[in-house]
Every structure is written in C-alpha cells, then in structure tokens.
ZAGU-307055 format. One line per 4 residues: their letters; for each residue x, y, z of N, C-alpha, C. Coordinates in nm, 4 decimals, decimal comma. Each point is the difference from the previous one (the first is absolute). Last residue first. Example, Ala and Ser with C-alpha at 12.3 -4.5 7.8 and 13.67 -1.06 7.14 Angstrom:
<recs>
sa) 1,2850/-0,2250/0,7080/0,0820/0,1190/0,0060/-0,0770/0,1090/0,0730 | 0,0290/-0,5720/-0,0070/-0,0890/0,1190/0,0000/0,0900/0,1200/0,0000 $
</recs>
This chain:
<recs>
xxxx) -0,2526/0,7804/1,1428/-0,0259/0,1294/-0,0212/0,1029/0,0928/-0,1188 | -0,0092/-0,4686/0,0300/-0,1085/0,0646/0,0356/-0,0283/0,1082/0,0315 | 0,3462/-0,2350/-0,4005/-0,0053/0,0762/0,1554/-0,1818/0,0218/0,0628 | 0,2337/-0,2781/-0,4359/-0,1209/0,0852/0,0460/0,0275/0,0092/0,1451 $
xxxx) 0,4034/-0,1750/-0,3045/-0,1123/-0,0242/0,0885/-0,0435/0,0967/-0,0068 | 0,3017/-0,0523/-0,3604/0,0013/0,1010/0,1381/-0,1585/-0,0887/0,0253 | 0,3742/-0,2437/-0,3691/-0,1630/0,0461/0,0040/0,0195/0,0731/0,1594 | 0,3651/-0,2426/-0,2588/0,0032/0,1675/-0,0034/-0,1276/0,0452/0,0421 $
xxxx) 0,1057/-0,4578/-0,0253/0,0975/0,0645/0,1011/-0,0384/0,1319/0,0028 | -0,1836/-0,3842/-0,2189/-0,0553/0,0890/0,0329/0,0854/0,0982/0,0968 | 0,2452/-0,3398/-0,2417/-0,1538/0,0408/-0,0785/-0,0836/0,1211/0,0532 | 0,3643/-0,2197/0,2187/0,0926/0,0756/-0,0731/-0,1838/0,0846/-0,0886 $
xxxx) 0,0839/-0,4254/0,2147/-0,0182/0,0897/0,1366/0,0085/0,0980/-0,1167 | 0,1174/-0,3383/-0,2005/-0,1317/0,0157/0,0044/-0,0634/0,1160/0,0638 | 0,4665/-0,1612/-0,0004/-0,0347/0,1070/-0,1256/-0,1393/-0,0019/-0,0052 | 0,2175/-0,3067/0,3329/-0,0312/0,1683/0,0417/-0,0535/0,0568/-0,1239 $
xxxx) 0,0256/-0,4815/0,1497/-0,0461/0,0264/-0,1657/-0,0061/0,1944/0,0634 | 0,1479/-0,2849/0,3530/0,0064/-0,0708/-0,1241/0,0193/0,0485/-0,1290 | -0,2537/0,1603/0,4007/0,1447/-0,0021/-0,0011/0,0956/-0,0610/-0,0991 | -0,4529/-0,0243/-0,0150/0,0184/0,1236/-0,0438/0,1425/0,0246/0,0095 $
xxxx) -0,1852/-0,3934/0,1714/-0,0325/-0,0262/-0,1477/0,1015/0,1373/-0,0377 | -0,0775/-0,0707/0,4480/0,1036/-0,0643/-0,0349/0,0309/0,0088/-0,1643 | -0,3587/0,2380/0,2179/0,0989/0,0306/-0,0095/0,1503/-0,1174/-0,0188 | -0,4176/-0,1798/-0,0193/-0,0362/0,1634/-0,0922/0,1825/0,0284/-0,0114 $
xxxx) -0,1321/-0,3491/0,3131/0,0430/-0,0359/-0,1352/-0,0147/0,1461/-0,1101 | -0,0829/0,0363/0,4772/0,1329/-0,0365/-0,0225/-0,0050/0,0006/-0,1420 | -0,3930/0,0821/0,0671/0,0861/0,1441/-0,0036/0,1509/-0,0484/0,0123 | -0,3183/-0,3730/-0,1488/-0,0409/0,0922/0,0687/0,1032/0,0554/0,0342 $
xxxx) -0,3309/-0,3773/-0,2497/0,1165/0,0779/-0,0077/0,0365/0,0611/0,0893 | -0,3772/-0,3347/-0,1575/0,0071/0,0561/0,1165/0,1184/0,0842/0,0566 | -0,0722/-0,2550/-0,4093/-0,0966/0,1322/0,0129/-0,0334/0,0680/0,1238 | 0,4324/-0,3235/-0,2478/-0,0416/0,0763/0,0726/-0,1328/0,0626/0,0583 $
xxxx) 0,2693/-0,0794/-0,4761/0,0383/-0,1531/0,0906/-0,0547/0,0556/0,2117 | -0,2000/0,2765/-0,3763/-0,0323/-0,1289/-0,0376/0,1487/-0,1235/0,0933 | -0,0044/0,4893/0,0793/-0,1472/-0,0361/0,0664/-0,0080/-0,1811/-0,1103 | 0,3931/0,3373/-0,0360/-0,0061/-0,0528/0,1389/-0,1380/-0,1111/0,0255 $
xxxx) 0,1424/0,2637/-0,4249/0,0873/-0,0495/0,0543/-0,0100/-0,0674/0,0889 | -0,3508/0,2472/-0,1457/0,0169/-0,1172/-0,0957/0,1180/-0,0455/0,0154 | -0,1202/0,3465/0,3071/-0,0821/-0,0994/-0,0188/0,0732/-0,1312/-0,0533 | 0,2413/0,4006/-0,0193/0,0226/-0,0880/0,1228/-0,0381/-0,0942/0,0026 $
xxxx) -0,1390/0,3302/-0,3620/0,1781/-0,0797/-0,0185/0,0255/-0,1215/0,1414 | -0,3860/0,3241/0,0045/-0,0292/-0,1220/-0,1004/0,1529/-0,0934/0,0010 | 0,0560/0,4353/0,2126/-0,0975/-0,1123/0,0644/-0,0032/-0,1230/-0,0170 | 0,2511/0,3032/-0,2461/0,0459/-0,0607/0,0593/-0,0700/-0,0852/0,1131 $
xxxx) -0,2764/0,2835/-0,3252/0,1317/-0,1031/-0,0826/0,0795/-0,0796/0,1221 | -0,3032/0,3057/0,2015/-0,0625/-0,0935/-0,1049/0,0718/-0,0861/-0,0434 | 0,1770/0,4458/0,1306/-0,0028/-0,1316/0,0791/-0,0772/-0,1059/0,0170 | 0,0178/0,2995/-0,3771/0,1406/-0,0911/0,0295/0,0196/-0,0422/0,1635 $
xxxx) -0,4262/0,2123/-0,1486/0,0204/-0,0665/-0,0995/0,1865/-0,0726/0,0233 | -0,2527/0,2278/0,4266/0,0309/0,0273/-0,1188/-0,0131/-0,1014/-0,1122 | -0,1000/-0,0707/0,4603/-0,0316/0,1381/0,0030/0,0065/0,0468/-0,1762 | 0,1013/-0,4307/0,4119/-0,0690/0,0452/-0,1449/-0,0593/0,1147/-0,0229 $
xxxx) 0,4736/-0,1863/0,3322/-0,1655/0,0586/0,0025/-0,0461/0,0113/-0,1476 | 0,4554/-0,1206/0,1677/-0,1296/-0,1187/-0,0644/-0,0934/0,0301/0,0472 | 0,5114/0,1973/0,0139/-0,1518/0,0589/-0,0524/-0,0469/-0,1070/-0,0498 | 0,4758/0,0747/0,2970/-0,0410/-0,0731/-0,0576/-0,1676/0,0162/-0,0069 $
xxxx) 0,2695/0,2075/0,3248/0,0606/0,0157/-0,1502/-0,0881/-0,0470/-0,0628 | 0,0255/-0,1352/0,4632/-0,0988/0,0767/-0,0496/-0,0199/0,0852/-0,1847 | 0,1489/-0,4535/0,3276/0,0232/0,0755/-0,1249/-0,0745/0,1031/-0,0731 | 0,1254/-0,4208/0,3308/0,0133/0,1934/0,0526/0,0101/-0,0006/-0,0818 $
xxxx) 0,0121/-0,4417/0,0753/-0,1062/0,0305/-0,1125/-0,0109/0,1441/0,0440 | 0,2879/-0,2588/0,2807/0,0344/-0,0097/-0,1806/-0,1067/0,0749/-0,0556 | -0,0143/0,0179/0,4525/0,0920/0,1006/-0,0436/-0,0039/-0,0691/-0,1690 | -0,4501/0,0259/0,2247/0,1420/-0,0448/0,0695/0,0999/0,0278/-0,1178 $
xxxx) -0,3665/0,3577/0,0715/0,0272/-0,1019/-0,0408/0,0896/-0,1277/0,0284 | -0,3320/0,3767/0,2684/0,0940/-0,0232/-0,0603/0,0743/-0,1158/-0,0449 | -0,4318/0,2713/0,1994/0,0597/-0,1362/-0,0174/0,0923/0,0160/-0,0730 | -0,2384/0,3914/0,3559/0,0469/-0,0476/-0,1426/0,0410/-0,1274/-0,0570 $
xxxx) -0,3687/0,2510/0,3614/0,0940/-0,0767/-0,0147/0,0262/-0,0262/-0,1205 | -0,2957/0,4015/0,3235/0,0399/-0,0610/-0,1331/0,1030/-0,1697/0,0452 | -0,4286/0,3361/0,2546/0,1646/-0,0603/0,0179/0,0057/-0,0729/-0,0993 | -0,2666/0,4655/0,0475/0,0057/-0,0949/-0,0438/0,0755/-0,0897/0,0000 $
xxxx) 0,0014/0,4087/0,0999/-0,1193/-0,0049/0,0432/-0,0035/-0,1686/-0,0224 | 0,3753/0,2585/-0,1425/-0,0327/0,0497/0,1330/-0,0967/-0,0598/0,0965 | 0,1318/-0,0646/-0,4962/0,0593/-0,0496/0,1148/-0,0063/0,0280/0,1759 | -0,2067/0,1176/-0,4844/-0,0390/0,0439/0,1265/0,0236/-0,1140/0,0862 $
xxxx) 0,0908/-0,0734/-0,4849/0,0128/0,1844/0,0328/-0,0214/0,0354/0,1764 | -0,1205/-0,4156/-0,1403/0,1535/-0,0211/-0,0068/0,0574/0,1504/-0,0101 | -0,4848/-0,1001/-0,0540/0,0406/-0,0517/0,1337/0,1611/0,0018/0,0175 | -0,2406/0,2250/-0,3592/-0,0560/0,0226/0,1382/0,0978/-0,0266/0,0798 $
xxxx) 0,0074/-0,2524/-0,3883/0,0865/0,1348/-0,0051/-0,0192/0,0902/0,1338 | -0,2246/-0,4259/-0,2281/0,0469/-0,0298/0,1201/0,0929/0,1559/0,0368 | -0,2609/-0,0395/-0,4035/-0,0686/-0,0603/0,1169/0,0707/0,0288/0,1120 | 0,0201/0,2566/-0,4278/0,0952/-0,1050/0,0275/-0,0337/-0,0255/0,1470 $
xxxx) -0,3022/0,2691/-0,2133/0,0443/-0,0617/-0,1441/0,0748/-0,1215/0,0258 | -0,1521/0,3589/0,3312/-0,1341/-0,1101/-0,0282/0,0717/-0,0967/-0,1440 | 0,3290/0,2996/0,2112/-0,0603/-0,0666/0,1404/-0,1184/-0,0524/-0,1006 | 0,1533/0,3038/-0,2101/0,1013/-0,1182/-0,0042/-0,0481/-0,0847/0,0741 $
xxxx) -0,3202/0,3900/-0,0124/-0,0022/-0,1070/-0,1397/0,1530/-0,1112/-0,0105 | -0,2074/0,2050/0,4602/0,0901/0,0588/-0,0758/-0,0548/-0,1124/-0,1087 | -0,2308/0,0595/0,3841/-0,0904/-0,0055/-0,1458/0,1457/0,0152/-0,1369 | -0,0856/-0,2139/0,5869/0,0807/0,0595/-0,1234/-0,0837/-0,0168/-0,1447 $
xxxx) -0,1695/-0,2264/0,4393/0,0692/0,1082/0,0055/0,0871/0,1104/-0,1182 | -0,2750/-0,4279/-0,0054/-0,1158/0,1661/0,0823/0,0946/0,0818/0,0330 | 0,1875/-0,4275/-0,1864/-0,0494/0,0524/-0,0982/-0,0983/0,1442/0,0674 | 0,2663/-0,2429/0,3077/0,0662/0,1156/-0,0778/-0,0744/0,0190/-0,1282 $
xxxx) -0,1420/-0,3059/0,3039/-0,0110/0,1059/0,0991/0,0392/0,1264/-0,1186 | 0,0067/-0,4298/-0,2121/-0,1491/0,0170/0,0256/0,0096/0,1804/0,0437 | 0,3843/-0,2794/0,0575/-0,0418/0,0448/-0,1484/-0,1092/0,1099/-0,0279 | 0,0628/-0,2775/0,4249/0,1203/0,1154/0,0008/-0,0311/0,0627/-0,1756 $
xxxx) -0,2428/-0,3505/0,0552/-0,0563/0,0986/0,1101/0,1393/0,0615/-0,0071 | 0,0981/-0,3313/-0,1920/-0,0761/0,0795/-0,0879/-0,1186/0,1068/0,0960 | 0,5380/-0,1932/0,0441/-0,1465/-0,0274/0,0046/-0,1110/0,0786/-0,0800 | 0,5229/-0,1514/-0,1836/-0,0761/0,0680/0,1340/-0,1434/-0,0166/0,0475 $
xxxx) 0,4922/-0,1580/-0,3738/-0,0800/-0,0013/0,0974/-0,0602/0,0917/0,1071 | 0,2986/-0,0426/-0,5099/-0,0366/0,0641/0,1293/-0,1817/-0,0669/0,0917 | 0,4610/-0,0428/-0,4519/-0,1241/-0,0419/0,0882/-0,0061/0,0712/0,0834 | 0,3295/-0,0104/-0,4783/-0,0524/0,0528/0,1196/-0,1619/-0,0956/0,0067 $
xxxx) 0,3685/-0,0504/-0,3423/-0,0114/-0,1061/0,1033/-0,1041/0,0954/0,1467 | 0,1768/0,2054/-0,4115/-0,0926/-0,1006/-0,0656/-0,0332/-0,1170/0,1161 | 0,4554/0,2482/0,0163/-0,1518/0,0813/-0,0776/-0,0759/-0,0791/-0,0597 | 0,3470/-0,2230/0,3136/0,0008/0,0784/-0,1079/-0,1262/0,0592/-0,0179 $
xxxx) 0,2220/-0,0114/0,4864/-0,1000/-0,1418/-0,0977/0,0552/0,1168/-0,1190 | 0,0516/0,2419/0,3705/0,1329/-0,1393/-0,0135/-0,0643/-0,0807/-0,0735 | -0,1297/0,5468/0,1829/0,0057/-0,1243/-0,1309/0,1108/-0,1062/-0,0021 | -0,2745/0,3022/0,4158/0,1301/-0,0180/-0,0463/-0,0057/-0,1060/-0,1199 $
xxxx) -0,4099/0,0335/0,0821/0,0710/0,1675/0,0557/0,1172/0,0104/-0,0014 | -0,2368/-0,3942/-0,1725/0,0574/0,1120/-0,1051/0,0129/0,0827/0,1045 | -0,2254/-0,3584/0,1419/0,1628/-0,0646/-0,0492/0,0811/0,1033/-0,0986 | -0,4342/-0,0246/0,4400/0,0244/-0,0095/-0,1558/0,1363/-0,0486/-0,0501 $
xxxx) -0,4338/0,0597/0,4269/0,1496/-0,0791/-0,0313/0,0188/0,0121/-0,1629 | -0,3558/0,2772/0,4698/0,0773/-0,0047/-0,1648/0,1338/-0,1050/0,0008 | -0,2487/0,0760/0,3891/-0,1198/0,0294/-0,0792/0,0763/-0,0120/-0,1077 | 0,1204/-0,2650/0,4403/0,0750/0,1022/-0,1155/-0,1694/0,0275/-0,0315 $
xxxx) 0,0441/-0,2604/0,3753/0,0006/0,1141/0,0288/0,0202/0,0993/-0,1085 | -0,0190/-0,4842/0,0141/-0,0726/0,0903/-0,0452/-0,0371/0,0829/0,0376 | 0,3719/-0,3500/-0,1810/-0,0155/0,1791/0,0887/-0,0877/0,0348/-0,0192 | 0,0558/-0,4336/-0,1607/0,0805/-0,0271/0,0589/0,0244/0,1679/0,1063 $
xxxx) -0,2346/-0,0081/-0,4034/-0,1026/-0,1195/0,1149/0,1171/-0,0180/0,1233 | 0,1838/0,2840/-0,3743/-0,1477/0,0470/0,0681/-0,0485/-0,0975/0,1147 | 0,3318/-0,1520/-0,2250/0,0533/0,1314/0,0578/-0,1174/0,0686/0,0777 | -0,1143/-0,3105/-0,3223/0,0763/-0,1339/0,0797/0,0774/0,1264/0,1688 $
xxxx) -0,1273/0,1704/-0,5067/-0,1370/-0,0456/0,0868/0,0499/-0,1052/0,1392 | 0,3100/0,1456/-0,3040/-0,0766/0,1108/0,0765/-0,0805/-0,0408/0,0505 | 0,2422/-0,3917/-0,1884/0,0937/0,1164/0,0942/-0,0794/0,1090/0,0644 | -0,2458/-0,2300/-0,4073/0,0077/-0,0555/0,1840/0,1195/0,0971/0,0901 $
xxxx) 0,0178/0,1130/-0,4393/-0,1679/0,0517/0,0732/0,0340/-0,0619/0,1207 | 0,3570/-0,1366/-0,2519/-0,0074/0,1383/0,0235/-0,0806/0,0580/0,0837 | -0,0474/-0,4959/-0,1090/0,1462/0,0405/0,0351/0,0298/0,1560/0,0673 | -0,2963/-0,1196/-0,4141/-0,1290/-0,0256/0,1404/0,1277/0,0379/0,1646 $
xxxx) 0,0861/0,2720/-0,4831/0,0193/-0,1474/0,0027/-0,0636/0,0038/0,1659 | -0,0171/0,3335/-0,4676/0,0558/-0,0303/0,1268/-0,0532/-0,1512/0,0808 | -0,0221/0,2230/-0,4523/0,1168/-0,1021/0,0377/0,0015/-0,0077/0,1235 | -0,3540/0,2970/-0,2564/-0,0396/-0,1421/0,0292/0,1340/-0,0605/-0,0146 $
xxxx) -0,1207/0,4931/0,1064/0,0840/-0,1229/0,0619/-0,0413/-0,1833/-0,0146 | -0,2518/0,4790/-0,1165/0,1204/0,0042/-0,0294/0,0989/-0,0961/0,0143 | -0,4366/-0,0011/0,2057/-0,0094/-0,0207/-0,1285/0,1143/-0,0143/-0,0841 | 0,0314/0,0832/0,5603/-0,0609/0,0398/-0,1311/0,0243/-0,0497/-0,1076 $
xxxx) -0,0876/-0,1155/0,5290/0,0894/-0,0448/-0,0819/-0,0271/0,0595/-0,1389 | -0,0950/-0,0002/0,5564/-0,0311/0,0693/-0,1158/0,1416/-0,0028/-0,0787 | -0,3409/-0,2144/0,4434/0,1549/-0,0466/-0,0700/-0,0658/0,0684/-0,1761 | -0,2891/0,0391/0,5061/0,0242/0,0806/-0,1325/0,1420/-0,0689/-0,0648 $
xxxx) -0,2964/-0,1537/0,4255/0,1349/0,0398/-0,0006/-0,0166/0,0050/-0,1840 | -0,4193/-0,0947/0,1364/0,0548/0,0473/0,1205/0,1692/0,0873/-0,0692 | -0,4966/-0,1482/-0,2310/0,1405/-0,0336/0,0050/0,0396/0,1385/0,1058 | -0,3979/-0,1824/-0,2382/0,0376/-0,0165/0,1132/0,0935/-0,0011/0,0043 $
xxxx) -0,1827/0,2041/-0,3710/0,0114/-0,1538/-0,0153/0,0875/-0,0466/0,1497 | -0,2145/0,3877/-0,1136/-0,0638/-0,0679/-0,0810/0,0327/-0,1718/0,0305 | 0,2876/0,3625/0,2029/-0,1358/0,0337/0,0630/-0,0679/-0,1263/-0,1053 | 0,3808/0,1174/-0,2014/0,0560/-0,0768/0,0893/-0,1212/-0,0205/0,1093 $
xxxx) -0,0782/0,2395/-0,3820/0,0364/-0,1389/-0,0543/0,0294/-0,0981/0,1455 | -0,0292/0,4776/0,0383/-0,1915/-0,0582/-0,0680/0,0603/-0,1078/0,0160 | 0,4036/0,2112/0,0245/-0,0607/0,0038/0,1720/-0,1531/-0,0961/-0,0689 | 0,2765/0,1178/-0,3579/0,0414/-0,0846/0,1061/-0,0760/-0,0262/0,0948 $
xxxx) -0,1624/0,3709/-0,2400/-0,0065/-0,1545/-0,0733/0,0581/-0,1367/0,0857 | 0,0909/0,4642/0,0786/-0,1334/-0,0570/0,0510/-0,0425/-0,1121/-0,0619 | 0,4319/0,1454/-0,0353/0,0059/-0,0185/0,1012/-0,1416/-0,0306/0,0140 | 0,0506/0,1174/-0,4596/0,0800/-0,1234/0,0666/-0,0401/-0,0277/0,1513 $
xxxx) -0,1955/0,3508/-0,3506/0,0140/-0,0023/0,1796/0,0101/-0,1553/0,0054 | -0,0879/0,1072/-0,4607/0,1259/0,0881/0,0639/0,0362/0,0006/0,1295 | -0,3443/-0,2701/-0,2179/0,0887/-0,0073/-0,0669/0,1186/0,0480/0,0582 | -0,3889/-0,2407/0,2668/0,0589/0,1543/-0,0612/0,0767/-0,0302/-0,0704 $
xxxx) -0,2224/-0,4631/0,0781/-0,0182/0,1335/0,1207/0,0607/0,1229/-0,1274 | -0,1017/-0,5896/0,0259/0,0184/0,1300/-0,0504/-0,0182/0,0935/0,0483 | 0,1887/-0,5329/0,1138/-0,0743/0,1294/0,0633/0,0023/0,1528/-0,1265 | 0,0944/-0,5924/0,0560/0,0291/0,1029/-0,0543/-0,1354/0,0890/0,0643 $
xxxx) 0,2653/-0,5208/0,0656/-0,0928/0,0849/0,0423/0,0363/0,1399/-0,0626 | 0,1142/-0,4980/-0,1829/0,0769/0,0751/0,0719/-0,1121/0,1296/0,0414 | 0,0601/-0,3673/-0,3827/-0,1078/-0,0631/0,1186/0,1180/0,0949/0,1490 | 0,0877/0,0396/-0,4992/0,1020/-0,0565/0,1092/-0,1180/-0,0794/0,1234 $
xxxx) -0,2495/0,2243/-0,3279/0,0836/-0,1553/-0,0979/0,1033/-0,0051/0,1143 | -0,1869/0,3644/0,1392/-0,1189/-0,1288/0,0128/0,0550/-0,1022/-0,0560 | 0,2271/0,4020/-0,0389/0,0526/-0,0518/0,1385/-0,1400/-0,1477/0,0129 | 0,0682/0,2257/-0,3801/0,1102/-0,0613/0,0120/0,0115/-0,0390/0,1079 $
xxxx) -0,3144/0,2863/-0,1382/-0,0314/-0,1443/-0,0517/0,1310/-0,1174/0,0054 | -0,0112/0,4814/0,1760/-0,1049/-0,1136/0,0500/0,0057/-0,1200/-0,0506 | 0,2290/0,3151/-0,2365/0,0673/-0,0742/0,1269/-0,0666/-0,0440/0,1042 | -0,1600/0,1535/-0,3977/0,0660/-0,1041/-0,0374/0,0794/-0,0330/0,0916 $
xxxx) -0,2852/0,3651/0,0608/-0,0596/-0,1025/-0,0241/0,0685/-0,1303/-0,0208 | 0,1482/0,4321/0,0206/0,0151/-0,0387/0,1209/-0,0964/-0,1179/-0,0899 | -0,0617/0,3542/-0,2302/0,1124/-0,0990/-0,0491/0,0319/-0,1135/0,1028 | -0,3471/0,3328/0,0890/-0,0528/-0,1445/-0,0750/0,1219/-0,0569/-0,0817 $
xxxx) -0,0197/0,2812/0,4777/0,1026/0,0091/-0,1278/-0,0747/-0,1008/-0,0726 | -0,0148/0,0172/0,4887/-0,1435/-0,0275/-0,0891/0,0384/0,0222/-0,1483 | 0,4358/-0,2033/0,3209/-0,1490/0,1371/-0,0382/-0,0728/-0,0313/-0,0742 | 0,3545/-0,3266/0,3198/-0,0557/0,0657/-0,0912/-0,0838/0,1193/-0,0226 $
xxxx) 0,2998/-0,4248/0,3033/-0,0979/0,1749/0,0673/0,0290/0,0652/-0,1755 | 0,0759/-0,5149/0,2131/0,0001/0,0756/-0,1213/-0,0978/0,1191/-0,0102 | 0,1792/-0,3701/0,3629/-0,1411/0,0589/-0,0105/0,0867/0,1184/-0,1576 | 0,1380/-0,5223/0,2932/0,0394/0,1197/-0,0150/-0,1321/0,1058/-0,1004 $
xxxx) 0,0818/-0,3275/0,4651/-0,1113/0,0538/-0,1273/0,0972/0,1010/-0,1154 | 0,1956/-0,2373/0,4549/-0,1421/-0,0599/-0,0388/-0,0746/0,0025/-0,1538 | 0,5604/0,0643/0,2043/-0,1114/0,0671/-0,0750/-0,0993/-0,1072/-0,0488 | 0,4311/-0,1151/0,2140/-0,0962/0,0124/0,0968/-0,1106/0,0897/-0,0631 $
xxxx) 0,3890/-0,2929/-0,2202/-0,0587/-0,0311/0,1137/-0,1108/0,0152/0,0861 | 0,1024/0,1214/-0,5415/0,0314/0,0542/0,1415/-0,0359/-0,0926/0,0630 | -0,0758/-0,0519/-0,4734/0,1368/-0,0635/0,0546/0,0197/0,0334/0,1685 | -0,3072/0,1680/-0,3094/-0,0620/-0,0789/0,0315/0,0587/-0,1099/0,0915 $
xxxx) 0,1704/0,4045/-0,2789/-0,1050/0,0506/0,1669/-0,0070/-0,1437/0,0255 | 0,1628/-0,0342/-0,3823/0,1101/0,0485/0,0339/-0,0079/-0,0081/0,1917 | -0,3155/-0,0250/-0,3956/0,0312/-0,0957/0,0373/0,1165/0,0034/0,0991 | -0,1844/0,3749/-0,1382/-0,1320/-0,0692/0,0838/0,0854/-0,1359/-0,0036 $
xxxx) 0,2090/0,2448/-0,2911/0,0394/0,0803/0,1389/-0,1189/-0,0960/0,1268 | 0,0037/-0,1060/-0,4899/0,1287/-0,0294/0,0506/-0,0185/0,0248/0,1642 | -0,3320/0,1753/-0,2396/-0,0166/-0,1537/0,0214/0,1372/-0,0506/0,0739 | 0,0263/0,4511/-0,1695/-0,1254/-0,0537/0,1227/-0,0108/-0,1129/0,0246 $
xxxx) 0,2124/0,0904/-0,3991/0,1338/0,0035/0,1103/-0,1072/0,0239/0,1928 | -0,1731/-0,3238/-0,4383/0,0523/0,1441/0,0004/0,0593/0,0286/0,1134 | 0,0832/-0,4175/-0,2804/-0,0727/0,0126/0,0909/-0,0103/0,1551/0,0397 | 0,3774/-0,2454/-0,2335/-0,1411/-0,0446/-0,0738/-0,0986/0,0681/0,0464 $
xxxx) 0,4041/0,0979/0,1119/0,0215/-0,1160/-0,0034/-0,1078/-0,0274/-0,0331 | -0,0889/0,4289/0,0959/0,0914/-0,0439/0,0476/-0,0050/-0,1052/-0,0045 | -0,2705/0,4163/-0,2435/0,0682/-0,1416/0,0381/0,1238/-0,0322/0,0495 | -0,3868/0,3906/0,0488/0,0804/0,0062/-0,0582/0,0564/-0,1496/0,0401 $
xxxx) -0,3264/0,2500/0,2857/-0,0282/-0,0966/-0,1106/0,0985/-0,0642/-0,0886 | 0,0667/0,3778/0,2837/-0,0321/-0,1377/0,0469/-0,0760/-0,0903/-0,0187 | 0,1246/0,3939/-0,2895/0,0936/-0,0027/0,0814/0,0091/-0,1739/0,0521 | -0,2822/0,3766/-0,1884/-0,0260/-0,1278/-0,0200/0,0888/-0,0728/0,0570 $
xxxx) 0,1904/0,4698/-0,0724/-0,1399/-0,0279/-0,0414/-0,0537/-0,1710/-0,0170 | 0,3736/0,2701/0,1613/-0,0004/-0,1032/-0,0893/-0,1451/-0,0244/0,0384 | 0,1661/0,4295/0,1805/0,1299/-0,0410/-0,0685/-0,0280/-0,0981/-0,1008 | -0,3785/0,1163/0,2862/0,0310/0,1505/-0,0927/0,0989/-0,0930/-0,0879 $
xxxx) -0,3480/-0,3193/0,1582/0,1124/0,0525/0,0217/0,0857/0,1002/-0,0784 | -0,5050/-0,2471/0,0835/0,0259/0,1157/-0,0700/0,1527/0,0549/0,0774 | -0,2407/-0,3654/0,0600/0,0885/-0,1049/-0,1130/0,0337/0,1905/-0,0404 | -0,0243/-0,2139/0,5391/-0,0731/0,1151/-0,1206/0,0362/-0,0275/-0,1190 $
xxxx) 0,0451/-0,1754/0,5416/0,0489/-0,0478/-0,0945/-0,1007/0,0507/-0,0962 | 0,2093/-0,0590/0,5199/-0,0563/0,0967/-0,0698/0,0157/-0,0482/-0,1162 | -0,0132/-0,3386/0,3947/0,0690/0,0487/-0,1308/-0,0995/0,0935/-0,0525 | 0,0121/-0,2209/0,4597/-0,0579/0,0595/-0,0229/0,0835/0,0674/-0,1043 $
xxxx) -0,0075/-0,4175/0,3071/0,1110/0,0213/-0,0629/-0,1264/0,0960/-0,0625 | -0,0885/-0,1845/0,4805/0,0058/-0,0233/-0,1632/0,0528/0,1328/-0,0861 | -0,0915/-0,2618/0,5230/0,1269/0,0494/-0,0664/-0,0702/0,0035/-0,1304 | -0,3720/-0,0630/0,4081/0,0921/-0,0365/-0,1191/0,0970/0,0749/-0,0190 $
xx) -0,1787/-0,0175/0,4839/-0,0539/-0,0183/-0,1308/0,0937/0,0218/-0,1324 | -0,0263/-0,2527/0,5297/0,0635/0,1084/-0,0731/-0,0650/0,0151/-0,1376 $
</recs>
C-alpha cells in the first residue's frame, strides 16, 4: 500500500492574521506546535508542508527542515493544485488533509478518519465537518489522491481550486462520502479553536500554556474538559463569522 501523509496547506500571507502560523504557542510557533501534534498519529507516514514560491513562504520552509518534515512549493492561489503537486512529489497514496489553522487538533481525531477510510475502501471521501460535531478547528479529511488528481482536470471554479476538497462533498452523487462524528462528550461544535483571528489566538494560546506544560501530548478530551470549566473563555471569540466557501 502506499503512504498515508498528512498534506498541510500552509502561507505566512493570511488575509485575517497575517503570519498567523508562526505566531507563539507556549514558546514554540503554532506550526511547530501543529507538526508536533501530526507526529502523534498512528498511521501518517510523512507529513509534507505544501507551501508557495511566495519569498515570505521561505520561513515556512525553514520551519519544516528545523522540524526535519517534507515540504512542497507550488501556487499560491490554486490550493487544490498545490495539494495534488505535493501529494504526486511525495508518494503518497491516501491524502490526510489537515490545515495550518488547526494546530489543537489532536492525533485521536485524525486517526478516527483515517482508520474509516482503511476500514471502507470503497469510500472516496471521510471527513468530520459535513455534519459538524467536533469544534471548529478539529476538521480532517481523508482521500486519495488519484481521486484529487481526477478533479484537479475537472473544475476551474475558483472555490473548488482555493478549498481542496469542496468538489468532492458538493457532488454526493458521484462521490461516496463518510462523516465521523464525535463521541458524545467532546460534541462541541459551538466552541472556536480554529486560528483565524487575533482573539482566537488569545484563546488558543490560553489552552496551550494551560494544558501543554503538565501534558504535551494533550488532547480534545482535555481541551474540552478545560473549556467546560473555564466557559468565559469560550466567550473571546464568540462573535467571529467563519469564512463560508462559497
């Protein structure tokens, strides 16, 4: 079989926070965090840091060589072709797509999808957001990359090349999906630990330096046990509207 690897889109030119995944978490930038996070999976071989030729991009090369982690530069704006170069470059069979945005998510989460896939491989798609039961900030998705590959020759829509996997979950028809859903304590879709802004930054950071020194192997139980706890945190970024893909 050929490789599982974890294929992170990752740019320092972010419209909302500019630099973003670089930015510190518990000492360490919040990329570093997130690569340590990957390293925790059971079944991801490689994980591969899909970058641009961007000469700001430079410093996230240099982040994935000091991790000793594989990196691919490709398009700035055609995500989906970037994906597909990165995942072709570096032998990789089954695509596990984890974004930049999510350095809390935990190895626990990924395995569940990837574990769905190997266990059906009749699916072409396993994710955990078509129905939302994780919090914002916990999405994965598994697929192949010849199924990837097929849909970068098919579609020139600009949503379809920005948000990779969008194709395939729009065209249920064509495509057999599977959703993962959470077990029941940690259903929390409410709850925003995606990095997108400057105050979900603050409560990011707030988790870290709470959780990660008695801990560094943490994980979405302990997140949400923490948050249940301390709700007025939840409270920081409450008012921020997700970016819709279309």
């Amino acid at each position: 079989m050929g490789k599982i690897n974890v294929i992170v889109a990752a740019r320092m030119t972010s419209s909302r926070l500019p630099g973003k995944i670089l930015m510190e978490l518990g000492g360490r930038p919040a990329l570093v965090r997130l690569i340590e996070r990957l390293k925790q999976s059971k079944y991801i071989h490689n994980i591969v840091i899909a970058t641009t030729t961007n000469i700001q991009d430079d410093k996230v090369v240099a982040t994935a060589v000091e991790q000793e982690v594989e990196y691919f530069r490709g398009s700035e704006e055609d995500v989906l072709l970037r994906t597909v170069q990165a995942a072709q470059a570096t032998d990789t069979e089954f695509i596990v797509q984890v974004t930049s945005d999510c350095p809390l998510i935990d190895a626990e989460t990924i395995d569940a999808a990837i574990a769905r896939m190997l266990e059906n491989p009749y699916l072409d798609y396993v994710g955990n957001h078509l129905v939302r039961t994780y919090p914002l900030g916990f999405s994965v998705e598994v697929f192949r990359t010849t199924t990837l590959a097929e849909i970068a020759t098919i579609t020139n829509d600009p949503a379809d090349r920005e948000h990779v996997s969008l194709y395939m979950y729009e065209h249920p028809e064509v495509y057999r999906l599977s959703n993962v859903e959470a077990p029941y304590f940690l259903r929390h879709p409410e709850y925003r630990l995606t990095l997108d802004t400057r105050d979900d930054y603050e409560l990011i950071k707030q988790v870290f330096e709470q959780l990660y020194p008695a801990n560094p192997n943490f994980t979405l139980y302990d997140i949400i046990r923490y948050l249940d706890n301390n709700r007025q945190l939840t409270k920081v970024n409450q008012h921020i509207t997700q970016k819709k893909a279309r």
